[in-house]
Structures are given as structure tokens and as C-alpha cells.
C-alpha positions in Angstrom: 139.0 -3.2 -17.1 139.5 -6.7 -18.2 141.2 -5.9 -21.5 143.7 -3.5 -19.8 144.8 -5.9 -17.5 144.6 -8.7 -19.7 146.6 -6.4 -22.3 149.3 -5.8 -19.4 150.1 -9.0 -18.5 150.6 -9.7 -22.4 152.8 -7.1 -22.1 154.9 -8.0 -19.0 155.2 -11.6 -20.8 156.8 -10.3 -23.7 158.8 -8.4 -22.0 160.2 -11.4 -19.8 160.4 -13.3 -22.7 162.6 -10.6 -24.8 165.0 -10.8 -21.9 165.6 -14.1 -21.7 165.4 -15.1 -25.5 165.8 -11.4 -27.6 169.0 -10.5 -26.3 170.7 -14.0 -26.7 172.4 -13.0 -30.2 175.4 -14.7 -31.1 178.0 -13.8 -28.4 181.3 -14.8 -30.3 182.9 -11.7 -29.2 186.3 -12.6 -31.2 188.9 -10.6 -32.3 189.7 -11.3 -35.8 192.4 -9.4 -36.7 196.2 -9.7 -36.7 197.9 -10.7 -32.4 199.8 -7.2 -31.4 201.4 -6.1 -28.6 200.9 -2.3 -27.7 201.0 0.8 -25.3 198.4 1.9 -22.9 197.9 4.6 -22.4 200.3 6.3 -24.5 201.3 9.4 -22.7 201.4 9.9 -18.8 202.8 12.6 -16.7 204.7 12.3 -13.3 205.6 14.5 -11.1 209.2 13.9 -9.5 207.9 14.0 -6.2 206.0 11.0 -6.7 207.6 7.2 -5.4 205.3 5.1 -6.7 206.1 6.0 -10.2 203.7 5.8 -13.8 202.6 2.9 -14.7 201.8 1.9 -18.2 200.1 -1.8 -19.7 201.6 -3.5 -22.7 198.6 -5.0 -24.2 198.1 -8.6 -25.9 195.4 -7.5 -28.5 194.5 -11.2 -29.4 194.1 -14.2 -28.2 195.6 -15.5 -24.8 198.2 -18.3 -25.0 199.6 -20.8 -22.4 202.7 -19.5 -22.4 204.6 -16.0 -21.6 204.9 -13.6 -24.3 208.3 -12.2 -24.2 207.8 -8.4 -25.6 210.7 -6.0 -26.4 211.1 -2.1 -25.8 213.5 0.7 -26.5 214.3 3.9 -24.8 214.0 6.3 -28.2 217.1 8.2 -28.2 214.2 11.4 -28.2 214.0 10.9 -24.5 215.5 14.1 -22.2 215.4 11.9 -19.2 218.7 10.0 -18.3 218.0 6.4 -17.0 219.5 5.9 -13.7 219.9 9.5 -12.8 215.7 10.9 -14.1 214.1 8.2 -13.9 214.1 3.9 -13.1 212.4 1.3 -15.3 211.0 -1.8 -12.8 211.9 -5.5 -14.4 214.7 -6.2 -17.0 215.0 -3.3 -19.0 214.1 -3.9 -22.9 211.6 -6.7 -21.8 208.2 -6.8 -20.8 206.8 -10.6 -19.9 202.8 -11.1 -20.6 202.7 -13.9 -18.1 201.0 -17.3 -19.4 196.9 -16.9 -20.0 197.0 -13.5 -19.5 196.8 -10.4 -21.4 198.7 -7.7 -19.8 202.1 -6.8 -18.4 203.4 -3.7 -16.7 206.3 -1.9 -17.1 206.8 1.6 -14.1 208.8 4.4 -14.9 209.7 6.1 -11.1 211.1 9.3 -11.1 214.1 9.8 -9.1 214.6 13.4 -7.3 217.7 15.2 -9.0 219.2 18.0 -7.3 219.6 20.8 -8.4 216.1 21.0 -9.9 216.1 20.2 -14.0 212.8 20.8 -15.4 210.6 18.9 -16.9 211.9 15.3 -18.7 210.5 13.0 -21.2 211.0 9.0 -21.0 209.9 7.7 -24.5 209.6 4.1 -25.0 209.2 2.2 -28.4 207.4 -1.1 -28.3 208.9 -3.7 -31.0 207.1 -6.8 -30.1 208.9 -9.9 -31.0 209.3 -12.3 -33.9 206.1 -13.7 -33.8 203.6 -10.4 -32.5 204.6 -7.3 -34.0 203.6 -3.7 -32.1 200.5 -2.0 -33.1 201.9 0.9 -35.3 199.2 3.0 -33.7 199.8 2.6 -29.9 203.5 1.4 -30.1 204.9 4.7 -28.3 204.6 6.0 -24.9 205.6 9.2 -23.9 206.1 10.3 -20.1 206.6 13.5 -19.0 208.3 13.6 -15.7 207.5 17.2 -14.2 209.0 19.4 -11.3 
């Protein structure tokens, strides 16, 4: 009976110990690649009824800096929604600001109700990043699909 509890305890001190000391690996969780800008998520859907609109992040993959990161967008002439009569874009149009220390900003797309009904549009945005952080050519599209 001794042995079993003595053998326990061994065992419950290990354990403790792993925690504290067996998990501490290096922790220099650090990107290492090339600073991009891109889309996510990449597609979204909408319906026209909806007021608060879709939103979608444009992403800092690297690291944070102390000032804004001025991004740029297009509207890809692919897009069957009509700015202004589909659909609204919040901020300055073309430009999405990562504010200072941060690595996120976020552009909505709100549909707007047409009459007579239309069907379903599509608001495609390219990100181009700027002359210093290109776009991820992986994530560098969004698609929306703006529905009846």
C-alpha cells in the first residue's frame, strides 16, 4: 500500500512539474515570411434585405507597425452589381486604412433594395496593397454575392 501511494505521488510530481517546465518550448511564435495585405474571408453572401451589410477584414499578415497602413482596392470590372444603385462601400472607396499597431481593417459592402427586383449581383474586389506590402496572390479577391 505504501509503494502505490508512494508511486502516486511520484506521479502527480511529474506531472506538476511537466506543466510548469515541459511545455515551456521556445514560444517565438514569428512570422517569417514576406508583410501582405489580404482578404478575409474571400467570398460572402448577402441578401438585399439586409442593412447592416457584409463585412470583410483586410489582413496585415506580418508584423504590426506604428503607423497606418494605407491599402488599395479595385472594384474588378467582373462585378454585376452597380455601385451606388446595388450596393454601398463604407470609407473612401479604393482605400482601406490598417490603423497604427493594429492588424486589421474593414471594409462593408451594404446592399441597397432596387426596384423592380434584379436578381442576384456580384461585388468583386481586388486587393493591390501598396508600394511597400503587396496582396497575397492567394487571398487577394473577394467575391460577394448580393441575393434577392
Amino acid at each position: 500500500m505504501k509503494k502505490i501511494k508512494y508511486i502516486y505521488i511520484v506521479a502527480v510530481l511529474f506531472s506538476i512539474a511537466n506543466v510548469f517546465t515541459g511545455c515551456m518550448k521556445d514560444r517565438a511564435n514569428l512570422y517569417t515570411g514576406p508583410t501582405v495585405v489580404e482578404f478575409s474571408p474571400i467570398t460572402g453572401s448577402v441578401k438585399k434585405s439586409v442593412t447592416t451589410g457584409s463585412a470583410v477584414l483586410v489582413q496585415l499578415v506580418g508584423p504590426q507597425v506604428s503607423t497606418p497602413t494605407e491599402v488599395n482596392y479595385e472594384i474588378a470590372t467582373t462585378s454585376t452589381g452597380v455601385m451606388g444603385t446595388d450596393y454601398s462601400i463604407s470609407g473612401t472607396v479604393g482605400k482601406a486604412t490598417i490603423p497604427a499597431n493594429s492588424s486589421s481593417a474593414t471594409i462593408t459592402i451594404t446592399p441597397l433594395a432596387t426596384f423592380p427586383a434584379t436578381g442576384s449581383k456580384t461585388v468583386v474586389l481586388t486587393l493591390l496593397g501598396n508600394s511597400s506590402v503587396p496582396a497575397n496572390p492567394n487571398y487577394k479577391t473577394f467575391t460577394l454575392t448580393i441575393t434577392q
